[in-house]
C-alpha positions in Angstrom: 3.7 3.0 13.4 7.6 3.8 13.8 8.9 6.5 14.4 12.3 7.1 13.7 13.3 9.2 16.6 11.5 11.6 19.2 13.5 13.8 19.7 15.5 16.5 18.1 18.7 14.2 16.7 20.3 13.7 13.5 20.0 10.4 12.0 21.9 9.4 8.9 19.2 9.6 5.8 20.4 6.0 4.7 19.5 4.7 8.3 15.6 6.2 7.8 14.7 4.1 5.0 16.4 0.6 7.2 14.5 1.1 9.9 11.3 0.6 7.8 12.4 -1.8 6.0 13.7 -3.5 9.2 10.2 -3.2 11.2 8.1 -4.6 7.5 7.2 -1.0 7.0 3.4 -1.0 4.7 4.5 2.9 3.9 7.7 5.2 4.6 6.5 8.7 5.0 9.7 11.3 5.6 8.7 14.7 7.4 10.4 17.9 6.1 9.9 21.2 6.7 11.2 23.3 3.7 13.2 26.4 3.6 14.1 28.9 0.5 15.9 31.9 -0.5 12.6 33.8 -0.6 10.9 34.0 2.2 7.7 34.3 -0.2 7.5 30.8 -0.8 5.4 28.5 1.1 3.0 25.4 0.8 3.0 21.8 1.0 4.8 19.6 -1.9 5.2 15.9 -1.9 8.1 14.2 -3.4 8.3 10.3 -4.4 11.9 8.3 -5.5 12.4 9.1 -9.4 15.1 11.6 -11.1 13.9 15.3 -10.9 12.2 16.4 -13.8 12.0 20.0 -12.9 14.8 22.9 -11.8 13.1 23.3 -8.9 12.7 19.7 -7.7 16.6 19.3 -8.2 17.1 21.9 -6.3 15.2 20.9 -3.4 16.7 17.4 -4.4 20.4 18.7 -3.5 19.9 20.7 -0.5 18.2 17.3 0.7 20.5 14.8 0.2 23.4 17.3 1.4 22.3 16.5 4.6 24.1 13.1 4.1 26.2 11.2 1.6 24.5 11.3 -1.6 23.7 8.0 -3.4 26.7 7.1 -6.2 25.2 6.7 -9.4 25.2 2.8 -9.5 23.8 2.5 -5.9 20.7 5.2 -7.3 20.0 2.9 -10.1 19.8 -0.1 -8.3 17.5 1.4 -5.6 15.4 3.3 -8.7 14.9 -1.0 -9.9 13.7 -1.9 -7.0 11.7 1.0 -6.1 10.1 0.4 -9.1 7.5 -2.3 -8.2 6.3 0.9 -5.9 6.7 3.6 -8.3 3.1 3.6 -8.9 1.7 3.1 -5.7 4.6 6.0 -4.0 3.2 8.1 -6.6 -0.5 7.5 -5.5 0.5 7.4 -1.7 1.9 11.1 -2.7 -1.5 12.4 -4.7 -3.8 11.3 -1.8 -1.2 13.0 0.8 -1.1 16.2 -1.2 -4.5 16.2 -1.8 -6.0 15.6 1.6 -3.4 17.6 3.9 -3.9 20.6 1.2 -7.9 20.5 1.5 -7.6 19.4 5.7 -5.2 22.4 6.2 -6.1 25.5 3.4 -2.7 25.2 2.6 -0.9 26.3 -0.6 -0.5 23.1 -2.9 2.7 22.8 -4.6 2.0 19.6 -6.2 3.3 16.4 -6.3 6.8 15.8 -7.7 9.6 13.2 -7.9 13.0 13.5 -6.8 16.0 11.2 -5.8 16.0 12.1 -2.3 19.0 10.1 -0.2 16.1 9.5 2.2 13.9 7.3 0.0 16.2 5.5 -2.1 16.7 2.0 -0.3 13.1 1.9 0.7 11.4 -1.3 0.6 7.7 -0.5 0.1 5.8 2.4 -0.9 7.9 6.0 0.2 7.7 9.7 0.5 8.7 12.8 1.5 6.0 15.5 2.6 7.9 19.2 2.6 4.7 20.2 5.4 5.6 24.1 4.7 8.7 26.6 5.2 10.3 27.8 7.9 11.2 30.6 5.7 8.3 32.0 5.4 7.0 34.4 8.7 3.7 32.5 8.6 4.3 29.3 8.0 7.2 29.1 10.5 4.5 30.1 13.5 2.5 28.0 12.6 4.7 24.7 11.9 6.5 25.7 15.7 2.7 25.6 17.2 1.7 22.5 19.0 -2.1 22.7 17.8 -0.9 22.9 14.3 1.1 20.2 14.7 -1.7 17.8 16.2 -3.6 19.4 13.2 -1.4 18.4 10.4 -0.2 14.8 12.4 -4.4 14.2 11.7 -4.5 15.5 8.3 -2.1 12.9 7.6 -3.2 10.2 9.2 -6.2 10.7 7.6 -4.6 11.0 4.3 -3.1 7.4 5.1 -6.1 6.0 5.5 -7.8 7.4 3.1 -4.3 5.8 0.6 -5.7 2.3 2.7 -9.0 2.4 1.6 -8.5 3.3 -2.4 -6.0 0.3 -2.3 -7.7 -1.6 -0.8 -10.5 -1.3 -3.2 -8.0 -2.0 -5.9 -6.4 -4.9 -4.0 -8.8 -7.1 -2.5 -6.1 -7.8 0.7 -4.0 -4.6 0.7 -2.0 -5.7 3.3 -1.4 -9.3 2.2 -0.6 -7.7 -1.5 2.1 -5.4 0.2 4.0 -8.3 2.0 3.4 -10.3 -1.1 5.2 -7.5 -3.7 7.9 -7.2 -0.9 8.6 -11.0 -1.2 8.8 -11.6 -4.8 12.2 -11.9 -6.6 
């Protein structure tokens, strides 16, 4: 595991994805904690690289990618081919995220959607980004600041991870050898 930084620092979005692809990331999971107008709203959503479908997931796509320059067209299409090949397994890395950290956790589910978050697009290998609650909401703000929670959603996740590892792998006889494998192919 990588982590990108440990500490409280901003770090262009661009510069996430590169440092999983640089280390032969397997998965690129990008932590978020949400915010929104009203502070009513609150749950878990995952996001995986394709062009919002929804109002709300554009929304949530733009206040995202302000946070750094936004992808130019050309650049978004190029990184939409080549995510692609892990279109499918992004969008089941995102269902067994949702799923598990929802049930570990008794927290709202707000489904899985797709986006064109900044932070994903250049991603080499299967990529998300898990909105782990809002810091807009009373509740969910305590309880996203508090250290046990923290550990408590950090295991919901890994657990989520493996349980990702062990449907491919049933799927893929060599999950990890397939991975390199789709990473090398032209």
């Amino acid at each position: 595991m990588v982590l990108t930084r440990e500490r409280d620092q901003y770090m262009e979005l661009a510069d996430r994805a590169e440092i999983a692809n640089g280390n032969q990331g397997d998965l690129f999971i990008s932590l978020h904690c949400n915010s929104w107008f009203n502070d009513g709203a609150q749950g878990i959503e995952t996001f995986f690289l394709s062009p919002a479908e929804s109002d709300w997931a554009k929304s949530v796509e733009a206040a995202e990618n302000s946070a750094g320059q936004e992808p130019g067209d050309v650049e978004f299409i190029v990184w939409e081919l080549v995510q692609n090949r892990f279109i499918s397994s992004s969008s089941q890395l995102a269902e067994v995220l949702q799923k598990e950290v929802c049930e570990d956790l008794t927290l709202e589910n707000r489904g899985v959607r797709q986006a064109g978050f900044r932070v994903l697009v250049g991603a080499y290998m299967p990529a998300v980004l898990v909105e782990m609650g809002f810091l807009t909401h009373p509740e969910e703000e305590r309880r996203l600041g508090d250290s046990s929670y923290q550990r408590r959603m950090a295991r919901a996740l890994g657990k989520a991870i493996v349980e990702y590892s062990r449907q491919m792998a049933a799927t893929v006889p060599d999950f990890a050898d397939a991975v390199e494998k789709e990473g090398d192919d032209e």
